[in-house]
N, C-alpha and C positions, 0 to 999 in steps of 0.2 A: 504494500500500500504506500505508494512515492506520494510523499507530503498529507498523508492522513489527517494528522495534527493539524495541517495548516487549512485543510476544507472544511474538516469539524469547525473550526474555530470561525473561519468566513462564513458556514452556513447554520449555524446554532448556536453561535456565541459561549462555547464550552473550551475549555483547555484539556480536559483528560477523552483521550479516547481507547476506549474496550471495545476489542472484534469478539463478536460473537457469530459463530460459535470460535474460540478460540484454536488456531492451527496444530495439526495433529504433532506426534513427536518427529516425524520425519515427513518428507514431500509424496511417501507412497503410503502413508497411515493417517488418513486425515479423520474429524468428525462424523464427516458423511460416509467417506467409503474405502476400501481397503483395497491397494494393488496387488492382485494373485500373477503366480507365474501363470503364463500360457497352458504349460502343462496340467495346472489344479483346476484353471476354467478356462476355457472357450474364451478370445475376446471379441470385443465388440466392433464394431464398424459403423462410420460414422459419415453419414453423407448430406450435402447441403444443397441446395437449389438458388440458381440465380435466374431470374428472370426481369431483367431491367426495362421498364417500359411496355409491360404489360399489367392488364388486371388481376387484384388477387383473385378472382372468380377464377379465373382461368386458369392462374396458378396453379390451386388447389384442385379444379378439375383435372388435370393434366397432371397433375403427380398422384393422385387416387386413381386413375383410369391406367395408370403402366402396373404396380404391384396387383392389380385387380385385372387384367388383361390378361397376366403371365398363371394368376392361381386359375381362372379358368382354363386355361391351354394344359396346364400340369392335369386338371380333375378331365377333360375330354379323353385327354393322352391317356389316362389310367383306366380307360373306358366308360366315364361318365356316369350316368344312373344306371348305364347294363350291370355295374359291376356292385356288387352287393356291400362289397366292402367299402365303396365310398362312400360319403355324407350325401345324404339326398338334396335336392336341390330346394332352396325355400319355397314356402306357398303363399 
């Protein structure tokens, strides 16, 4: 936090400043959440969207309709409602 002190103090008129929740003991062991090797869990993957000069209507349509595109093509692939094993389709 570069100059805490000094935005506390411009925007609340306080001298002492407390992070809460306060940083864990190391940069992989924080409050919120704990860094595991690879090997003890799976990680995560993290992706962003840019869409500069467009609506978010569109946005949002357009990033729901790809993850929702591909799980239908996977459940057709697997044979669809012929196969007993798959989730039926809503009504």
């Amino acid at each position: 936090m570069r100059r805490a002190s000094d935005q506390i103090r411009a925007l609340f008129g306080r001298r002492g400043v407390e992070v809460f929740p306060p940083p864990g003991p190391n940069r992989l062991d924080s409050f919120f959440a704990q860094t595991l090797p690879l090997d003890r869990q799976p990680g995560r993957l993290y992706i962003a969207v840019s869409a500069q000069g467009h609506s978010l209507k569109k946005l949002l349509l357009r990033s729901y309709l790809a993850p929702l595109g591909a799980a239908q093509k996977a459940w057709l692939d697997e044979g669809g409602a012929k196969d007993p094993n798959n989730a039926p389709t809503p009504t």
